[in-house]
Structure formats: C-alpha cells, structure tokens
mmCIF entry with sequence, helices, sheets and N, C-alpha, C, O atoms, coordinates in Angstrom:
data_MODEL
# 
_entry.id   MODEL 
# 
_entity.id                         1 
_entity.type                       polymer 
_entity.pdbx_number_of_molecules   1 
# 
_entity_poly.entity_id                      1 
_entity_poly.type                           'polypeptide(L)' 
_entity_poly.nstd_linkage                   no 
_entity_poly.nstd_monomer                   no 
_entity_poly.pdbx_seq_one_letter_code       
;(UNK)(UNK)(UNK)(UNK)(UNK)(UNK)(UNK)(UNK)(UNK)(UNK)(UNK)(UNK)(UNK)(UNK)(UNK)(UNK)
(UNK)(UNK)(UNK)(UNK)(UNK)(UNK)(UNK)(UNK)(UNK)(UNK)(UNK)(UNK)(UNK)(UNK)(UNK)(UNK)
(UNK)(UNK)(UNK)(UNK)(UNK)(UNK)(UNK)(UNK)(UNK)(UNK)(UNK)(UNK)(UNK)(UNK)(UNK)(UNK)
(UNK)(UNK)(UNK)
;
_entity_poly.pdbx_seq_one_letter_code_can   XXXXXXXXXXXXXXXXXXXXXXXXXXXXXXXXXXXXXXXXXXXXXXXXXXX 
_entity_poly.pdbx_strand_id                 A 
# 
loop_
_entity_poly_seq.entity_id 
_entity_poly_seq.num 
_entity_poly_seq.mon_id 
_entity_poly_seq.hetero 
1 1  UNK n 
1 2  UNK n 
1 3  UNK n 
1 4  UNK n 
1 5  UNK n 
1 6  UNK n 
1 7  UNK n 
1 8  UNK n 
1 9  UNK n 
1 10 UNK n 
1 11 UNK n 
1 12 UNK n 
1 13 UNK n 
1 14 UNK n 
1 15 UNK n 
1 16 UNK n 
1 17 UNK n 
1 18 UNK n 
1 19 UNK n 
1 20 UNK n 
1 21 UNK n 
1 22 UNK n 
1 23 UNK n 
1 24 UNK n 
1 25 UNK n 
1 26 UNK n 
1 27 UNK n 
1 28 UNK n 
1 29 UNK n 
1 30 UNK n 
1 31 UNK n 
1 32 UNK n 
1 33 UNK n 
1 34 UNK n 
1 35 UNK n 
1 36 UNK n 
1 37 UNK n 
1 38 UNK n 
1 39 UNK n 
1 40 UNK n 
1 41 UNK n 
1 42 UNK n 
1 43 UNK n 
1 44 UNK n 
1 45 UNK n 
1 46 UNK n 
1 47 UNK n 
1 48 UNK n 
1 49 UNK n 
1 50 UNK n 
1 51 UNK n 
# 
_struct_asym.id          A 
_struct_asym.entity_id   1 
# 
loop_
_struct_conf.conf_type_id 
_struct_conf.id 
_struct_conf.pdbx_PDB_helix_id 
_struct_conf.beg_label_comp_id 
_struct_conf.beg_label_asym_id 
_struct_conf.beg_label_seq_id 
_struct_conf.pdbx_beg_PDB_ins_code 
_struct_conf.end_label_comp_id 
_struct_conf.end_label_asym_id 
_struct_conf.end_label_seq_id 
_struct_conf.pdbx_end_PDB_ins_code 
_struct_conf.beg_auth_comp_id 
_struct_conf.beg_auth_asym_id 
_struct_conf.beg_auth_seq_id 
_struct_conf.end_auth_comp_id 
_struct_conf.end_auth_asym_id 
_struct_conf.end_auth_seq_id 
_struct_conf.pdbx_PDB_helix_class 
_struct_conf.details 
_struct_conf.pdbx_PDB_helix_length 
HELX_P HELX_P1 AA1 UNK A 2  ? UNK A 40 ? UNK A 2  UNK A 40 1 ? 39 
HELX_P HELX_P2 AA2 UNK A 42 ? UNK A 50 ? UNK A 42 UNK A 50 1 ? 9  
# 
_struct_conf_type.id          HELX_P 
_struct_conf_type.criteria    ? 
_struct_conf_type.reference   ? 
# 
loop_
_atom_site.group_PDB 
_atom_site.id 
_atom_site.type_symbol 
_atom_site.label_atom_id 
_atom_site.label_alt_id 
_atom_site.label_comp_id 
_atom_site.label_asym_id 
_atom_site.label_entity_id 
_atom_site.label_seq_id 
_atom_site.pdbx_PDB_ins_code 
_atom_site.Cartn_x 
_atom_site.Cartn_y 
_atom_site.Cartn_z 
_atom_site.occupancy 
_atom_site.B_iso_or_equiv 
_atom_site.pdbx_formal_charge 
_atom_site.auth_seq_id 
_atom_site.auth_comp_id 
_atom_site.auth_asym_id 
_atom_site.auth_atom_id 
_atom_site.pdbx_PDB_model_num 
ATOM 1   N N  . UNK A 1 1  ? -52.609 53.424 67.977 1.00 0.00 ? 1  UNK A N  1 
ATOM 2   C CA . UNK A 1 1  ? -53.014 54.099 66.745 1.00 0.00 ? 1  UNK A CA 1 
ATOM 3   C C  . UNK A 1 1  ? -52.425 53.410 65.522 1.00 0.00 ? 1  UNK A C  1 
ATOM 4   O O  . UNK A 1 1  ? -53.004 53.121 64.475 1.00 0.00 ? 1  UNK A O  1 
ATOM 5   N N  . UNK A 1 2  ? -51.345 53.238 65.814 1.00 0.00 ? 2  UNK A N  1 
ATOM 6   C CA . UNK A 1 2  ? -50.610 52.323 64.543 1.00 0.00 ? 2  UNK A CA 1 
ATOM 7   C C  . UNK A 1 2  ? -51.242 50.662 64.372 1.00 0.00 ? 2  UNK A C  1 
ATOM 8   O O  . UNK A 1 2  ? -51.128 50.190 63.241 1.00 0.00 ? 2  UNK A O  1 
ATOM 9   N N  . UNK A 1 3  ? -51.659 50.096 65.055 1.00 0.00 ? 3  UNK A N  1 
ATOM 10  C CA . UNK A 1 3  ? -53.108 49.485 64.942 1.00 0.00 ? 3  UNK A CA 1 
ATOM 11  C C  . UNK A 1 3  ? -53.283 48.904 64.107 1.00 0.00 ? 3  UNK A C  1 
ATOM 12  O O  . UNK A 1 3  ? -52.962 47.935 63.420 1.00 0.00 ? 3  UNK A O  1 
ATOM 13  N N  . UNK A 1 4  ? -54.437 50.390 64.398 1.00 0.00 ? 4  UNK A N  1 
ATOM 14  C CA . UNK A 1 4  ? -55.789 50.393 63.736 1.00 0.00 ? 4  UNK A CA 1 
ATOM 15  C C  . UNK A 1 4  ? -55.537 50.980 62.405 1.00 0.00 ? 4  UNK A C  1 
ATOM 16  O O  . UNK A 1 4  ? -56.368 50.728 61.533 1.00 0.00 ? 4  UNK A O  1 
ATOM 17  N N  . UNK A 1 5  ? -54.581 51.682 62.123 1.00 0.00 ? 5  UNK A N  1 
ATOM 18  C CA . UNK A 1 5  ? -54.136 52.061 60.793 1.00 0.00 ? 5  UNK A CA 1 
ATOM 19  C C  . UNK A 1 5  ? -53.945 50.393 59.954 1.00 0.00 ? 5  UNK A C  1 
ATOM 20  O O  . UNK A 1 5  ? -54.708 49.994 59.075 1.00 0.00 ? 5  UNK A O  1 
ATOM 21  N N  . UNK A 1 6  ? -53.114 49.856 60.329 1.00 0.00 ? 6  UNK A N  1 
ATOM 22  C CA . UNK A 1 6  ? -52.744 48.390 60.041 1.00 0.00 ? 6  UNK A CA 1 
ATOM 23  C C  . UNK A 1 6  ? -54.178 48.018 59.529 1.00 0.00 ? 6  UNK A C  1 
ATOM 24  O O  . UNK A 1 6  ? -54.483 47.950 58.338 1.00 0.00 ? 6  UNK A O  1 
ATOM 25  N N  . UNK A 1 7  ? -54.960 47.803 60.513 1.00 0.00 ? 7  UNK A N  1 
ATOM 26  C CA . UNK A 1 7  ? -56.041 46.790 60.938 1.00 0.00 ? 7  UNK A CA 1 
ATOM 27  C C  . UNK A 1 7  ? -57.065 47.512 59.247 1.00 0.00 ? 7  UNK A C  1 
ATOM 28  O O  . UNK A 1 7  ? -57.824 46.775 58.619 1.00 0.00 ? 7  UNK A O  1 
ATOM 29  N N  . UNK A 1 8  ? -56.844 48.811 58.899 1.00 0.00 ? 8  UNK A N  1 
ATOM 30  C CA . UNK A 1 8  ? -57.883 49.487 57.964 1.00 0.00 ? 8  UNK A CA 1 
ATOM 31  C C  . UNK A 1 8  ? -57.425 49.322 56.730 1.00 0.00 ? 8  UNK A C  1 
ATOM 32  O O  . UNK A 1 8  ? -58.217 49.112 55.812 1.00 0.00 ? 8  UNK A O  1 
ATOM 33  N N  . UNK A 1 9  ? -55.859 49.401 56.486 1.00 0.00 ? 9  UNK A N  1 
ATOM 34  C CA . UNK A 1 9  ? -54.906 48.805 55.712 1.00 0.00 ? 9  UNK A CA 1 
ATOM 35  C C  . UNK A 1 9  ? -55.683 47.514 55.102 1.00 0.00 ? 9  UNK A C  1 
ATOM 36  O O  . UNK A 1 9  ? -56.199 47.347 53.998 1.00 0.00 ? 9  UNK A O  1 
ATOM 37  N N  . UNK A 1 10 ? -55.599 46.870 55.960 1.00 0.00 ? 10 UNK A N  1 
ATOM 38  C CA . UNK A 1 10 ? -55.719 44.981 55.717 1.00 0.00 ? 10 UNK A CA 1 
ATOM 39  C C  . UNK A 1 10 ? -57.239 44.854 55.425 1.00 0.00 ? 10 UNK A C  1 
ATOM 40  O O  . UNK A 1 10 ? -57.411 44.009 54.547 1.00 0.00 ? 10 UNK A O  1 
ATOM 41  N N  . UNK A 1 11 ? -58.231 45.324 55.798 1.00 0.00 ? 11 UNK A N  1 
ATOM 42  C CA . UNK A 1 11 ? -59.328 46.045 54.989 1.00 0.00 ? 11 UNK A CA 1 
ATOM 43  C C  . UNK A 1 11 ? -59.589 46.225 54.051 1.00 0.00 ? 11 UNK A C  1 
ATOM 44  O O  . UNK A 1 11 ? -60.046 45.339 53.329 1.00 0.00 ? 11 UNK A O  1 
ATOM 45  N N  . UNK A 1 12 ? -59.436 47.274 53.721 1.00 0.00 ? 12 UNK A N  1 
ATOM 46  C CA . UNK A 1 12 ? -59.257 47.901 52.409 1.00 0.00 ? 12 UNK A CA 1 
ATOM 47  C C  . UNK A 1 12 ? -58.427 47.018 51.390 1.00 0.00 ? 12 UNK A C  1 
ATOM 48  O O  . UNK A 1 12 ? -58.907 46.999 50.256 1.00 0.00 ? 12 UNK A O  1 
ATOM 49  N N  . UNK A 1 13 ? -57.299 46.301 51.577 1.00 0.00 ? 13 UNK A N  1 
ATOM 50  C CA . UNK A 1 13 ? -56.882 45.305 50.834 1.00 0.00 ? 13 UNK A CA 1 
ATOM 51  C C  . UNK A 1 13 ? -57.240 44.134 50.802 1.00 0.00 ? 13 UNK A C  1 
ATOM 52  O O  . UNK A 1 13 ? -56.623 43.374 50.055 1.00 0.00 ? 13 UNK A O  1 
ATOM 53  N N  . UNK A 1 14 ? -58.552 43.536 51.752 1.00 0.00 ? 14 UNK A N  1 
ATOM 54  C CA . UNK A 1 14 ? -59.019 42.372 51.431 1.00 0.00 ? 14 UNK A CA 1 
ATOM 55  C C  . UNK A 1 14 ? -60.603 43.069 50.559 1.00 0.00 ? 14 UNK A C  1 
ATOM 56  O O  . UNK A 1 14 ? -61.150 42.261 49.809 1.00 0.00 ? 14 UNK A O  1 
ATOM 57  N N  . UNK A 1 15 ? -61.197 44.339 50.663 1.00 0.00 ? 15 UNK A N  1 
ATOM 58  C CA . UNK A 1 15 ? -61.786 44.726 49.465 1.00 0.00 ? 15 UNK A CA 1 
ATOM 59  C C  . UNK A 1 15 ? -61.294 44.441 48.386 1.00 0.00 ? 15 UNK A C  1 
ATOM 60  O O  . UNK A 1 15 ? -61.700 43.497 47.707 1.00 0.00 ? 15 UNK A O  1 
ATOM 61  N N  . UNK A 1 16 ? -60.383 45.175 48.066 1.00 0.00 ? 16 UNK A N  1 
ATOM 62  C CA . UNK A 1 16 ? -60.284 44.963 46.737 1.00 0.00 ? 16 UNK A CA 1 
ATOM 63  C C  . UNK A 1 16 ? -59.824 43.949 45.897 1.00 0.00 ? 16 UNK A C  1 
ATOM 64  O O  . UNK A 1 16 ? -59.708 44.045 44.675 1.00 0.00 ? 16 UNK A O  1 
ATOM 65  N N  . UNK A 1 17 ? -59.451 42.545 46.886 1.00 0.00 ? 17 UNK A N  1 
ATOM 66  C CA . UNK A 1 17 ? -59.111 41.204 46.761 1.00 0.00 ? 17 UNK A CA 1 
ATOM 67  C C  . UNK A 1 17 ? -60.230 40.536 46.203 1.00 0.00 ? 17 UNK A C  1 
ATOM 68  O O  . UNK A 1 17 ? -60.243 39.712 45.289 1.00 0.00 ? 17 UNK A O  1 
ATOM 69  N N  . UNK A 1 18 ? -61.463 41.143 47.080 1.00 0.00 ? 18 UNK A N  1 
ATOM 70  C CA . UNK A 1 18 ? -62.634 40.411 46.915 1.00 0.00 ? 18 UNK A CA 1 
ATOM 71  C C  . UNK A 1 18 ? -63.084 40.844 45.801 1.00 0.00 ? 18 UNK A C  1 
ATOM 72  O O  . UNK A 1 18 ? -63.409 39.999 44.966 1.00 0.00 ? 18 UNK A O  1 
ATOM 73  N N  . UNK A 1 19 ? -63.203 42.027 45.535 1.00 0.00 ? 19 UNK A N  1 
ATOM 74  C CA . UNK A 1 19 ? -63.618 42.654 44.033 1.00 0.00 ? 19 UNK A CA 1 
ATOM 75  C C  . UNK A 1 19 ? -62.499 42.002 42.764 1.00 0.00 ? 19 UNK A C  1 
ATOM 76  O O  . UNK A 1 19 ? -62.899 42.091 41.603 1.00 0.00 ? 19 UNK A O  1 
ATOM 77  N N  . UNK A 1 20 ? -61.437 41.506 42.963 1.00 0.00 ? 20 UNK A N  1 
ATOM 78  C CA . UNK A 1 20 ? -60.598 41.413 41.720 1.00 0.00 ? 20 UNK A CA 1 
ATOM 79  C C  . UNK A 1 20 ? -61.257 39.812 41.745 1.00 0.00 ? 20 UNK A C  1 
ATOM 80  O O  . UNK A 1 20 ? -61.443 39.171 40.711 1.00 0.00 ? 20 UNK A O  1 
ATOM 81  N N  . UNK A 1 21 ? -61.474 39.455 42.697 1.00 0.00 ? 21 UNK A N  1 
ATOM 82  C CA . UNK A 1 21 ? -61.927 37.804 42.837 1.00 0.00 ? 21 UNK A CA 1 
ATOM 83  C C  . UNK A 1 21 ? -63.133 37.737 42.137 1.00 0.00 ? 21 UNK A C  1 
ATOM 84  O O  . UNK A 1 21 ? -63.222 36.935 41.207 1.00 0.00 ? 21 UNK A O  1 
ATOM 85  N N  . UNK A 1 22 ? -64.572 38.832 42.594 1.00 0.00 ? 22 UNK A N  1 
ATOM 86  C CA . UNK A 1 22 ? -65.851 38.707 41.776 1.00 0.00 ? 22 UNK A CA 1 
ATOM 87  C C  . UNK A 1 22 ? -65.364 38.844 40.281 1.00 0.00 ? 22 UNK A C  1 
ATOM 88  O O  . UNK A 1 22 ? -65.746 37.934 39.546 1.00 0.00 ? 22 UNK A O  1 
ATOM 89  N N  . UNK A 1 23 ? -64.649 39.746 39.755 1.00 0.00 ? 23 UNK A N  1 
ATOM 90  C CA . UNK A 1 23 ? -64.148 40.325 38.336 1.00 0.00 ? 23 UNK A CA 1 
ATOM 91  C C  . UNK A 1 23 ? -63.818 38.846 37.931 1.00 0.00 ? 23 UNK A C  1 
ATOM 92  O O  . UNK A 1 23 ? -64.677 38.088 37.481 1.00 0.00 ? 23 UNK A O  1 
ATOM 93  N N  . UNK A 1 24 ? -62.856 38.585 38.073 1.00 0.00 ? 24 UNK A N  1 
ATOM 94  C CA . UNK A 1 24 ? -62.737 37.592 37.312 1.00 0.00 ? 24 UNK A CA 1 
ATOM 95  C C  . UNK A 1 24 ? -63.062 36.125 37.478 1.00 0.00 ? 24 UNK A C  1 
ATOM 96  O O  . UNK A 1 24 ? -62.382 35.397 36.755 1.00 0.00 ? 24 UNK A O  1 
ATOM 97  N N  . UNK A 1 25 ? -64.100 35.404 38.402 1.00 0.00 ? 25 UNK A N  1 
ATOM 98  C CA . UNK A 1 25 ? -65.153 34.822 38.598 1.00 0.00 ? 25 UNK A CA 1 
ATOM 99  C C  . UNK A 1 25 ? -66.059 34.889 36.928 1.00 0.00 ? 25 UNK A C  1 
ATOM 100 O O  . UNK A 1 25 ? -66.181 34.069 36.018 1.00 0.00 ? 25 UNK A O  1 
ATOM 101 N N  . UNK A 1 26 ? -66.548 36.267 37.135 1.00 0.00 ? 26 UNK A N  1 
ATOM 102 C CA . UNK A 1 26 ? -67.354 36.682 36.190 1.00 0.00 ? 26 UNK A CA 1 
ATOM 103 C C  . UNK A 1 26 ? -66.488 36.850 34.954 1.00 0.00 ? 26 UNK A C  1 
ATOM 104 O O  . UNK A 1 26 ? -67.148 36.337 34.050 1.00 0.00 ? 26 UNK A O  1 
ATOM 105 N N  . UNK A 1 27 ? -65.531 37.233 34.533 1.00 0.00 ? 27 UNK A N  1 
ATOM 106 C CA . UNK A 1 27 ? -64.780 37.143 33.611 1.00 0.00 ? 27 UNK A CA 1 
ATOM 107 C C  . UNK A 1 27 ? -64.457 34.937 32.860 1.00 0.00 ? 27 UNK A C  1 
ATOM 108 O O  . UNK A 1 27 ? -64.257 34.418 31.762 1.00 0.00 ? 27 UNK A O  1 
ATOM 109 N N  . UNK A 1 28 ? -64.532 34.680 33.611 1.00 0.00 ? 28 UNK A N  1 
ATOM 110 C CA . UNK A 1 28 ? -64.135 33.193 33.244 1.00 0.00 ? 28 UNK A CA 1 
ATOM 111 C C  . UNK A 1 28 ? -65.560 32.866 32.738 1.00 0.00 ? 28 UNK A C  1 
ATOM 112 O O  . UNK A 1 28 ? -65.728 32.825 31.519 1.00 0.00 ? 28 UNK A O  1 
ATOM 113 N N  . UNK A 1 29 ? -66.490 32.653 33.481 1.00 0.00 ? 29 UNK A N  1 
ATOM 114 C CA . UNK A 1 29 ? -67.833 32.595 33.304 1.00 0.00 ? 29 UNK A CA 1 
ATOM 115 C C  . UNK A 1 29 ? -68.592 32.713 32.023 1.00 0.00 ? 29 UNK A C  1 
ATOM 116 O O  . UNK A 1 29 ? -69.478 32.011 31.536 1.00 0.00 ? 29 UNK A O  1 
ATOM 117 N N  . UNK A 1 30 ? -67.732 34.276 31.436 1.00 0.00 ? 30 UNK A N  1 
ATOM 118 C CA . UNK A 1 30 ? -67.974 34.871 30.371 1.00 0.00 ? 30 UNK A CA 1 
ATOM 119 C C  . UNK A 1 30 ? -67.227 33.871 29.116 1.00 0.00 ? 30 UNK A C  1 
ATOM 120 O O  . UNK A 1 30 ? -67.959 33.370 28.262 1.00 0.00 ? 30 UNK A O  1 
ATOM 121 N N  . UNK A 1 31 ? -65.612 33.613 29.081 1.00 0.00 ? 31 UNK A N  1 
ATOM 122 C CA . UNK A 1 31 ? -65.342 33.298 28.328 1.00 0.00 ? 31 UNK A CA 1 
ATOM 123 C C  . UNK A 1 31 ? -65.795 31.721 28.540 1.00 0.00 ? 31 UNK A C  1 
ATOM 124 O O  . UNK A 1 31 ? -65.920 31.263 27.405 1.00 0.00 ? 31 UNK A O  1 
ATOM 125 N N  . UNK A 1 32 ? -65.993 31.042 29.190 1.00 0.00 ? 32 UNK A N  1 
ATOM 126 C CA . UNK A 1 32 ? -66.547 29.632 29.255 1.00 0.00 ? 32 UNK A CA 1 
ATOM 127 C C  . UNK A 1 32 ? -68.176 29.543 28.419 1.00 0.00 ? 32 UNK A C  1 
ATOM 128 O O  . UNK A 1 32 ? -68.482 28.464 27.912 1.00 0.00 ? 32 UNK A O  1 
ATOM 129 N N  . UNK A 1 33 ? -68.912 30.437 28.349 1.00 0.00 ? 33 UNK A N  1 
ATOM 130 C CA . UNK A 1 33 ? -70.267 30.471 27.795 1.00 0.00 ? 33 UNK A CA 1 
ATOM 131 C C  . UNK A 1 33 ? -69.656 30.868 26.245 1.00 0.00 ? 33 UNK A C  1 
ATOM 132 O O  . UNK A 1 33 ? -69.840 30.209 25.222 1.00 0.00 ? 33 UNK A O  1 
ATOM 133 N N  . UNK A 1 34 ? -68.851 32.175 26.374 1.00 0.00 ? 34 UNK A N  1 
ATOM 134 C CA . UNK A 1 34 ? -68.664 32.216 24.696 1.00 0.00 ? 34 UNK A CA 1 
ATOM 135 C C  . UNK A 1 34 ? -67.798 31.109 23.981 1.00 0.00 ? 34 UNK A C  1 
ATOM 136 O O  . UNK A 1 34 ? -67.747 30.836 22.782 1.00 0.00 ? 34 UNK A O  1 
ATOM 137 N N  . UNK A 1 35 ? -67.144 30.561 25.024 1.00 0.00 ? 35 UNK A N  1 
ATOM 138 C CA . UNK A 1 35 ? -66.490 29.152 24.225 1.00 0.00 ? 35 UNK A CA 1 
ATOM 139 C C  . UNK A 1 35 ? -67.295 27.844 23.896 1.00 0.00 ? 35 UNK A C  1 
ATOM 140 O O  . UNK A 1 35 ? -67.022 27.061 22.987 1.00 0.00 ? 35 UNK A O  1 
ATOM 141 N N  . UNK A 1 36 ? -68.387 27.735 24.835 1.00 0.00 ? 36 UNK A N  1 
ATOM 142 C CA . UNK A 1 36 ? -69.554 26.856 24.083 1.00 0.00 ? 36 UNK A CA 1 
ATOM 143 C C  . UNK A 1 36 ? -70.349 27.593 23.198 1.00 0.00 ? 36 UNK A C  1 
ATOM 144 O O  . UNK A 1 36 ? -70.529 27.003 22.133 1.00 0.00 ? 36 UNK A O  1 
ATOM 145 N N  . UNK A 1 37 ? -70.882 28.684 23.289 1.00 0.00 ? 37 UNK A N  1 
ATOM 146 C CA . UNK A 1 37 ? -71.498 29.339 21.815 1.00 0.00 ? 37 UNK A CA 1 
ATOM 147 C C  . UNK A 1 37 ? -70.889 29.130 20.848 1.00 0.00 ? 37 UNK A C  1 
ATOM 148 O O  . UNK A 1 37 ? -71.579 28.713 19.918 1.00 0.00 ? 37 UNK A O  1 
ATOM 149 N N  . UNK A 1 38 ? -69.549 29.275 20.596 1.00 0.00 ? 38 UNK A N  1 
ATOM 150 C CA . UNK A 1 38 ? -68.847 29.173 19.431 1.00 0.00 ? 38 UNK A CA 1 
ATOM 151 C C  . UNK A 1 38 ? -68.262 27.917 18.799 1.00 0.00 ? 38 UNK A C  1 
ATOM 152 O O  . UNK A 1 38 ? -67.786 27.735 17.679 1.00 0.00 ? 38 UNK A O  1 
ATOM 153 N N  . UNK A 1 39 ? -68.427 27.131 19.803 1.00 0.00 ? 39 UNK A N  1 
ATOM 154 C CA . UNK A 1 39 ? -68.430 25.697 19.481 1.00 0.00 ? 39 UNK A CA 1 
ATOM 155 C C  . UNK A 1 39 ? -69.734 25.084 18.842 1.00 0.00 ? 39 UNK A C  1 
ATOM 156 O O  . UNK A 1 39 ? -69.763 24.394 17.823 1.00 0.00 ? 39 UNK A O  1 
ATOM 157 N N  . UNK A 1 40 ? -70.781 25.449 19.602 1.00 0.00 ? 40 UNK A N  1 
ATOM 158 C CA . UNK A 1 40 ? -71.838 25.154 19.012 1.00 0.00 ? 40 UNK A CA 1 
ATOM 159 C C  . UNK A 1 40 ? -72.378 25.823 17.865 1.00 0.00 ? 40 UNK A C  1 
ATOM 160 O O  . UNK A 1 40 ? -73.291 25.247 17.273 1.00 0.00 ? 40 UNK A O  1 
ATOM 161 N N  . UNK A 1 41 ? -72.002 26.870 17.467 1.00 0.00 ? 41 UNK A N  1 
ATOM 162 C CA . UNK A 1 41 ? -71.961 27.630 15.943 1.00 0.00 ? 41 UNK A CA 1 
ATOM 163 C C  . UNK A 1 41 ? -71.422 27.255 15.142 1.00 0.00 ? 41 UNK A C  1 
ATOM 164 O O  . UNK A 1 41 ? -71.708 27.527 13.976 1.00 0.00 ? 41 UNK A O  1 
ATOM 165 N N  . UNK A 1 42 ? -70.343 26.413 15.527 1.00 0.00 ? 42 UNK A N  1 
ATOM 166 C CA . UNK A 1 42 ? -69.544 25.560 15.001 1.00 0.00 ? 42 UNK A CA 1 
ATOM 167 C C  . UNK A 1 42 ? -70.318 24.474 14.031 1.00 0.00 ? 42 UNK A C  1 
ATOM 168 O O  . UNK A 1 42 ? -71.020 24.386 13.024 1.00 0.00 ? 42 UNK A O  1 
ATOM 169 N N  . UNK A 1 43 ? -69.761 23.813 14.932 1.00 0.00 ? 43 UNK A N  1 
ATOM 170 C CA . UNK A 1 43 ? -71.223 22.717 14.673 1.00 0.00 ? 43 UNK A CA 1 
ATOM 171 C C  . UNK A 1 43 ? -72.598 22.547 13.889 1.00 0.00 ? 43 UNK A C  1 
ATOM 172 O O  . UNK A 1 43 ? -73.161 21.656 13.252 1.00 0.00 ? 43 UNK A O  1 
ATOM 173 N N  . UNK A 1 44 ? -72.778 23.504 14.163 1.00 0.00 ? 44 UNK A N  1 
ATOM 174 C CA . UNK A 1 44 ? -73.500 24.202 13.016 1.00 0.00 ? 44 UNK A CA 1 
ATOM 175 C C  . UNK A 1 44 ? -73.118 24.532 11.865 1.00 0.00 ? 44 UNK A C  1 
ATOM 176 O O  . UNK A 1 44 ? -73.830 23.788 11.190 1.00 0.00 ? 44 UNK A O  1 
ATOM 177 N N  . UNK A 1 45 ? -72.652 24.973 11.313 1.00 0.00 ? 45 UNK A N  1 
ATOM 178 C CA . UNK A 1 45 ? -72.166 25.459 10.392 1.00 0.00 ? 45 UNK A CA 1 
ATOM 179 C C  . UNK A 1 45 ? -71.869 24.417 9.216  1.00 0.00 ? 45 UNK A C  1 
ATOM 180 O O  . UNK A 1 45 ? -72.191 24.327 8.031  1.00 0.00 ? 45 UNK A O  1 
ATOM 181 N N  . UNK A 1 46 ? -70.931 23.511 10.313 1.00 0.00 ? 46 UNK A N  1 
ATOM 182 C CA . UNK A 1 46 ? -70.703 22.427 9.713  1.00 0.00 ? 46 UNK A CA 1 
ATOM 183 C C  . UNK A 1 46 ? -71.467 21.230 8.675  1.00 0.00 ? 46 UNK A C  1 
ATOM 184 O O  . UNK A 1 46 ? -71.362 20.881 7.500  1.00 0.00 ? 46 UNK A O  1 
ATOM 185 N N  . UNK A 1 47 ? -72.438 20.776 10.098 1.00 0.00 ? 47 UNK A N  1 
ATOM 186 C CA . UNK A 1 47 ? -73.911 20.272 8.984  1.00 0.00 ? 47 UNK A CA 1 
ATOM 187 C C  . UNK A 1 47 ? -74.429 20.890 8.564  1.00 0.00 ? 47 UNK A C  1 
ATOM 188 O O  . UNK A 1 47 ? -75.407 20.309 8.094  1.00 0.00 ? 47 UNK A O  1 
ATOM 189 N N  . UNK A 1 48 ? -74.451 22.041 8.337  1.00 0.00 ? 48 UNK A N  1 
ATOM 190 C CA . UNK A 1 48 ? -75.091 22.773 6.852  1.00 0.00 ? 48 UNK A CA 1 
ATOM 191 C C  . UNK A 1 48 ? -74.504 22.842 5.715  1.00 0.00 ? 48 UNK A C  1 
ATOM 192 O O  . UNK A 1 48 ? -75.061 22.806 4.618  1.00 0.00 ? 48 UNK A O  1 
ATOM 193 N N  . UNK A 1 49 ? -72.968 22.979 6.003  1.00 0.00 ? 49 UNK A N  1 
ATOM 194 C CA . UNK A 1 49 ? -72.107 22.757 5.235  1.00 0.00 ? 49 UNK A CA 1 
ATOM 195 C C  . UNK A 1 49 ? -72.395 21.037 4.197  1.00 0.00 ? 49 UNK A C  1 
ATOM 196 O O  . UNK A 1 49 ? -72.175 20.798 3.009  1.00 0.00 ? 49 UNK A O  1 
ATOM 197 N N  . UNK A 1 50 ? -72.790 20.412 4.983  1.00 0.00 ? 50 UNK A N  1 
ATOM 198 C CA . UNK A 1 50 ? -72.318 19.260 4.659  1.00 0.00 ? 50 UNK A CA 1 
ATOM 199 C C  . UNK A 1 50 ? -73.659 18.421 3.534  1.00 0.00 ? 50 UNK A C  1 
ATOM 200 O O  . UNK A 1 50 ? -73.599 17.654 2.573  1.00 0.00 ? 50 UNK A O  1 
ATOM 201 N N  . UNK A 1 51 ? -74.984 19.201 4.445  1.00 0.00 ? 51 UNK A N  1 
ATOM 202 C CA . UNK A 1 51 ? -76.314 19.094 3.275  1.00 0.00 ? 51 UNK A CA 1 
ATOM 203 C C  . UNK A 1 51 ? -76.721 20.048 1.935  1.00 0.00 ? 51 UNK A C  1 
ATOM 204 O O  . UNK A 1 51 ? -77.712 19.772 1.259  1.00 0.00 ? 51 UNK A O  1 
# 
C-alpha cells in the first residue's frame, strides 16, 4: 500500500512538472515575439523619425 501511495505521489508531481514546463514554454514564446515586435516598432519609428 505504501507503494502505490509513492507511485501516485510521483504522478501527480510529474503533472504538475509538466504543466509548469508547458507555462513557461509558452511564457518565453510570449516574451521572445514581444521582444521582436518592439524591436521592430523600433525601427520604425526611427526612419520616420529620420524623413
């Protein structure tokens, strides 16, 4: 019995491993796209600035 308690344990904690893993997967993802948007707004800005 002490186990399978273990065995549901180690479970349940490789869930929520996997979920903190998708989170911030998707979290990086996020700031990697808004760090080229804002670079490229950048950039922008700039040659307009400049004509």
């Amino acid at each position: 019995m002490k186990m399978s308690n273990l065995i549901l344990f180690f479970n349940s904690f490789l869930s929520y491993l996997l979920v903190l893993a998708v989170i911030v997967v998707l979290a990086g993802i996020g700031i990697f796209i808004g760090i080229k948007m804002r670079k490229r707004n950048n950039e922008k800005s700039a040659v307009e600035a400049q004509s």
